[in-house]
C-alpha positions, 0 to 999 in steps of 0.5 A, spaced: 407 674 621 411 680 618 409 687 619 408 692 614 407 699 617 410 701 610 402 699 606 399 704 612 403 710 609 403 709 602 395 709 603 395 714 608 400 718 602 397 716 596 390 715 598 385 719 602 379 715 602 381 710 608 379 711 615 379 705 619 380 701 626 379 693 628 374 689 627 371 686 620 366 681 619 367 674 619 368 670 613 364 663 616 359 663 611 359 659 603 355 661 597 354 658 591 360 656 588 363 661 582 369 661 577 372 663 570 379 663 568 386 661 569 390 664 575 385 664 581 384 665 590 379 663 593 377 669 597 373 672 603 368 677 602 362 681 605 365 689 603 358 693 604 356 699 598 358 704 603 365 701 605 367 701 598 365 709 598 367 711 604 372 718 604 376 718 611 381 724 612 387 722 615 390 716 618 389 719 625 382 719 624 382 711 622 376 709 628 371 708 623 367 700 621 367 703 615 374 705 614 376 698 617 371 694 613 375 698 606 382 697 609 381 690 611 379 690 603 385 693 600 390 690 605 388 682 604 388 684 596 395 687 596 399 683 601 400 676 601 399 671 607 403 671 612 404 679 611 400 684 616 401 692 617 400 694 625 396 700 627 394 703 633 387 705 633 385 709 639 389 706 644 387 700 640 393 695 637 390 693 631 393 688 624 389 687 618 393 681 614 395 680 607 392 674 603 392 676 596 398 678 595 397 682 587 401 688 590 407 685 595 411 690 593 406 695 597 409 692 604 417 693 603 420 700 605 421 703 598 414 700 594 411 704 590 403 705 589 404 704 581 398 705 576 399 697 575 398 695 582 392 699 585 389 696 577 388 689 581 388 691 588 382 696 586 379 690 581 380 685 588 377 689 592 370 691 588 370 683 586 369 682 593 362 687 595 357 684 598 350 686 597 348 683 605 355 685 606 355 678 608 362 674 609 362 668 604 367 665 600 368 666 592 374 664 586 378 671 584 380 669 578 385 674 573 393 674 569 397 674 575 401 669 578 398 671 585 391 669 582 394 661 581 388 656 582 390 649 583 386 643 581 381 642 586 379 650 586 377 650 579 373 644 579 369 646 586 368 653 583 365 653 576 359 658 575 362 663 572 359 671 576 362 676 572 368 680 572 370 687 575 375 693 574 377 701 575 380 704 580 377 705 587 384 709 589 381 715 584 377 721 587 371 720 584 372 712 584 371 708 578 367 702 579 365 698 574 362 691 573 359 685 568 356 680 568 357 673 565 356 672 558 348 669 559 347 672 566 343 679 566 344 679 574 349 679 580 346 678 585 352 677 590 354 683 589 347 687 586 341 684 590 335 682 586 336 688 580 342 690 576 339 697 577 341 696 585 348 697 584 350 703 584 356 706 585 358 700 581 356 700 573 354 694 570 356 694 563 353 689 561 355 682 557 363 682 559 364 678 552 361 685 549 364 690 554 372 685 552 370 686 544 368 694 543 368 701 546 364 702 552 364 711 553 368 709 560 373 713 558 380 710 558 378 706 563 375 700 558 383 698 558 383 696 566 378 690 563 382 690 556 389 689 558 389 685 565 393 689 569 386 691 573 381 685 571 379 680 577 373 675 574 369 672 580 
C-alpha cells in the first residue's frame, strides 16, 4: 500500500476543519440498494452530522473521533485504493486509506488541492452522511472516470437517492442536497423529515434544481457542471 503523507499536508495547509486520530466505523451493514447514472463506486458510509461539521485547528491537534470520522471521509473519496497516508496520532501510527480516487493527484509530492478536486471529494464525502451514522453500503454515481460502474453495480443498485454537492473545505461549508425526481425524503442521509437535515440544504426535486436558478449563489454550478455532483 502506498503511503501518501503529502494528502496530510495539503489538508492541514489548505483546510483547516480536520482533526483526527485512528478509529472509523465499520461498513458491515447493507441498506436498500440505490443508483442514477452513468460512472459509479460502490462506497461505504456512516459520517455523522457532526463530523461532516467538525472544525479542528492544526494537524497536531488531530485526536478527535470526529476529526478521524471526517478525514477517513476525505481521504477514501480522494485517493485511490491501494493508497494511504500515515499519521501519528498521540503515539498512536494511524493510516486512513484511499478508495475512490476523485482526487489522486492530492497523494503526489507536487498535488494540487484545485477548485475541481475538492468539487468531487466535498460532493463524495457529504453523499456519504449517514442520519444513525451507521456504516452501510451505497452506489456514488457522477462524470468521472473514477466513478465507473460496471454491470453488475447498476443492475443491483437501482433506486435512485438523490444527489449531493458544494464545498465541505469552505469556511462556512456549503452543503447542499436533492432529492430523486418523485421522492420528497431521504431518509439515509435526513432521517424521518427533509427538515432534520441541516447542516446540509435540500433543494428540492434535482430535475428543478439542474433546470433553474436556485439563490445559492454560484454554488448551482458545482451540481451544473460535474466537477462537484455525486448521485447516490
Amino acid at each position: 500500500m502506498t503511503k501518501s503523507p503529502q494528502l496530510a499536508l495539503i489538508i492541514a495547509t489548505a483546510v483547516s476543519l480536520v482533526q483526527l486520530g485512528c478509529a472509523v466505523l465499520p461498513d458491515d451493514t447493507t441498506e436498500e440498494p440505490i443508483g442514477a447514472d452513468q460512472h459509479a463506486a460502490i462506497t461505504g458510509n456512516g459520517l455523522t452530522f457532526n463530523g461532516l461539521t467538525f472544525n479542528g485547528l492544526a494537524m497536531a491537534e488531530l485526536s478527535d473521533p470526529l476529526g478521524r470520522q471526517l478525514l477517513s471521509a476525505i481521504v477514501s473519496c480522494a485517493l485511490p485504493e491501494g493508497e494511504a497516508i500515515g499519521l501519528n496520532i498521540d503515539g498512536v501510527d494511524c493510516s486512513f486509506e484511499g478508495s475512490v480516487g476523485l482526487a489522486p493527484e492530492w497523494g503526489n509530492d507536487d498535488g494540487e488541492c484545485g477548485e475541481r478536486s475538492k468539487s468531487w471529494v466535498s460532493a463524495c464525502v457529504i453523499s456519504r452522511v449517514n442520519y444513525l451514522g451507521r456504516g452501510v453500503r451505497i452506489s456514488v454515481r457522477g462524470k468521472d472516470n473514477a466513478l465507473a460502474s460496471t454491470r453488475e453495480e447498476r443492475e443491483e443498485y437501482t433506486e435512485r437517492e438523490g444527489a449531493y454537492f458544494g464545498d465541505t473545505f469552505a469556511t462556512p461549508q456549503k452543503l447542499y442536497a436533492c432529492v430523486a425526481p418523485g421522492a420528497s425524503q431521504i431518509p439515509r442521509v435526513c432521517g424521518p423529515s427533509i427538515q432534520g437535515c441541516s447542516p446540509i440544504a435540500v433543494l428540492g426535486d434535482c430535475d428543478d434544481v439542474c433546470s433553474k436558478e436556485l439563490n445559492v449563489g454560484d454554488d448551482i454550478s458545482l451540481l451544473r457542471d460535474p466537477p462537484g455532483s455525486s448521485a447516490a
